[in-house]
C-alpha angles and dihedrals in degrees: 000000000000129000115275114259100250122213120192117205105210136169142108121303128296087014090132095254087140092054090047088045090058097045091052095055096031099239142084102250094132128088115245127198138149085233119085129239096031095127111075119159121048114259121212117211134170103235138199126202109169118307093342125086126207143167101241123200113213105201138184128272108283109241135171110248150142110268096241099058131095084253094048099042083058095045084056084056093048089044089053092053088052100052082050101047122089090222139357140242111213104189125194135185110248094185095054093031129215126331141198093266092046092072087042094047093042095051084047088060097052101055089062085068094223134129116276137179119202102218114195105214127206090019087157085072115111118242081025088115082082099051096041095056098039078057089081088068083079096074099224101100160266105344128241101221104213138160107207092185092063094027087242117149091030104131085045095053090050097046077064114050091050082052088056096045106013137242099266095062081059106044085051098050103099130175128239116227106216120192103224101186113114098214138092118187121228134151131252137220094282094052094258118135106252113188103225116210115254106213089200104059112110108267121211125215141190119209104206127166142118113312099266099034096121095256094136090049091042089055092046093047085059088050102050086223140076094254080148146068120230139155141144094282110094125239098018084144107088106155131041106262116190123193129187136212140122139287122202081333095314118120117233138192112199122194115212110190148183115286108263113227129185108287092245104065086046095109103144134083093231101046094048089060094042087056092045086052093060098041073050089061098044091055084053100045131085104203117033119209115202110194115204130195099243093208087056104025127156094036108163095257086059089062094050097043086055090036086052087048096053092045088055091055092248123143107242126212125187116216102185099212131225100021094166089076083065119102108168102043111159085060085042089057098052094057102050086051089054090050096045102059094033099057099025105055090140091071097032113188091012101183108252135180132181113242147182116213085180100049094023093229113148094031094120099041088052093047082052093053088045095057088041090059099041084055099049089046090054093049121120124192125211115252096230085056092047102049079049093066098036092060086051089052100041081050095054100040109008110190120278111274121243123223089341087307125126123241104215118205113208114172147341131200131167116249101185143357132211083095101021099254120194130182109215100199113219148197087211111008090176082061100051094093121217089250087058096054088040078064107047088045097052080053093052089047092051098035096043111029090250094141119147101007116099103254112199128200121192121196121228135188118224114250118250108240090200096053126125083008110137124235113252118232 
């Protein structure tokens, strides 16, 4: 299999290259707002445009600053999407017209000796004739005139960009289908299928916390490069980013996201999508990272992000950050053990590991309890085992009798995994109280290794076989 063809949209701020962006990979993943510069990492998609396929960049607004700055710090991450991509895609606003930036940024272009098109955006504009034909000035081209925002000028767009790279890239550029599921079946001893966890299937992850909790640097510690962009300044992470690359041989696809903050100080537009995006990536995740501040750690937002995560069915993991500031860690450890257990019961025993996303110590440790949970997420148990330990437990504890009359438990059996999923049948499943499921499922967490995953039971009354049957005369 060859290399994806790679395509950079590039150009300054509030020229439409998220819209673009969207139209190219047929969702809506990027982030979208009348104000410029809201796009700020850049964002990888697979894109279609016609009969060609392509990986497309989406990068951040081009902008003339000091590297040291919030803005320059962003142009370093456009530049290194240009020097990856096959080909470019400089896109000007017709409707506007040039400005100063678009003949510095084009010049910049054409010293990297690689192919550009020069893409004239909102060309359905009225008054855009001006700014599309002032955009031969920039020396790069005839203009393909486009308007991301209605889809018009796309076959155009695409006759392009195969002139500047040719057909053939394209025609020998095939997919690989991956099957992402983590289970093999198999049967046990007692003839029942068992899935049996496969420790080589692609594993997907979400990266959540408090905006400033060190989830960007975390990411880019796992990386061994800068992919993303981080500084002092807090929430700098506005879209979901996901980057992929391998653990001990096994492929991974990890989500950053935006810093999640109580709902009540969310005012703005912006922040309001950025913070849909990431609950966007947890429903889409398998494993959900939480990553504390471990010199603030515990903050009531932390116990809602990882209280959201259990009520999705995802299996949770808490990678207590910056674990380098810490001096007395043994003190520190015990602590966070006590606190974990005591405010997260839903999740007893949630997998956690301390980390350093500047100095890059517990990766490892935290990629092991991944895997672990992800396991342990994935795990089915056999119904005859499990109707063996359900008579010991009914013996042991029966449920609580209503009105003098006895709640008979009859079966249970598991109907799904990804979180682990049973069915209790019952004589009389509105009588079976919540303290009594808390117990049965602390049973099935301690039985079964079943510790820091949500676990679910639904109660279901046995079907009348007589029901509905007519009297006979």
């Amino acid at each position: 299999m060859t290399r994806p063809v790679t395509i950079a949209l590039v150009g300054r701020p509030n020229v439409g290259k998220s819209t673009l962006f969207n139209r190219l990979v047929g969702k809506r993943l990027a982030l979208v707002d009348d104000r410029p510069g809201v796009t700020r990492d850049r964002r990888e998609g697979e894109a279609k445009l016609q009969d060609i396929e392509f990986r497309v960049i989406d990068t951040a607004g081009l902008e003339e600053a000091g590297a040291e700055t919030l803005e320059g710090r962003m142009r370093a991450q456009t530049e290194a999407a240009i020097d990856q991509a096959d080909l470019s895609l400089f896109i000007v606003d017709a409707k506007e017209g040039l400005a100063p930036h678009d003949e510095v940024f084009a010049e910049m272009l054409r010293r990297r000796n690689k192919p550009v098109v020069l893409v004239a955006n909102k060309s359905e504009a009225r008054g855009s004739d001006a700014g599309f034909y002032d955009s031969y000035s920039l020396g790069l081209g005839e203009p393909c005139p486009i308007s991301a925002e209605h889809g018009e000028g796309m076959s155009d767009l695409r006759d392009a960009i195969v002139d500047a790279l040719g057909y053939e890239v394209f025609a020998d550029n095939e997919n690989e289908l991956v099957d992402e599921t983590a289970i093999d079946v198999e049967t046990d001893e007692d003839g029942e299928p068992v899935e049996r966890y496969d420790a080589t299937k692609p594993l997907n992850i979400a990266i959540v916390g408090r905006p400033n909790a060190g989830k960007s640097t975390l990411v880019n510690r796992f990386l061994g490069t800068d992919r993303l962009l981080t500084g002092p300044e807090a929430g700098i992470t506005r879209d979901s980013i996901s980057v992929e690359w391998e653990w001990r041989g096994r492929r991974i696809k990890m989500f950053d996201t935006a810093g999640l903050r109580r709902k009540a100080r969310i005012q703005e537009k912006l922040e309001k999508l950025s913070v849909a995006d990431a609950l966007r990536a947890i429903k889409f995740a398998e494993i959900v990272v939480v990553v504390l501040d471990v010199t603030v750690p515990f903050e009531k937002q932390d116990l809602s992000i990882a209280d959201l995560i259990a009520r999705e069915g995802r299996a949770p993991v808490l990678a207590f950050n910056k674990w380098d500031l810490v001096e007395d860690r043994q003190e520190a450890l015990a602590d966070l053990h006590e606190k974990t257990e005591r405010l997260l019961p839903q999740l007893r025993g949630v997998r956690t590991a301390t980390v350093s996303g500047e100095t890059g110590e517990g990766l490892d440790r935290l990629m092991q309890a991944v895997v672990q949970a992800h396991e342990t997420w994935n795990r089915r148990i056999s119904t005859a085992k499990l109707n063996q330990w359900l008579e010991r437990m009914v013996a042991h504890h029966p449920p609580p009798a209503v009105a003098g009359r006895r709640v008979n438990v009859k079966y249970m059996t598991q109907i799904k995994t990804r979180p682990p999923t049973f069915v209790m049948s019952t004589t009389r499943p509105e009588a079976i109280t919540a303290a009594y499921q808390r117990y049965l499922i602390n049973g099935l967490r301690d039985h079964f290794q079943l510790t820091g995953v949500p676990v679910r039971i639904h109660l279901r009354k046995p079907d009348n076989p007589y029901a509905g049957a007519r009297k006979r005369s």
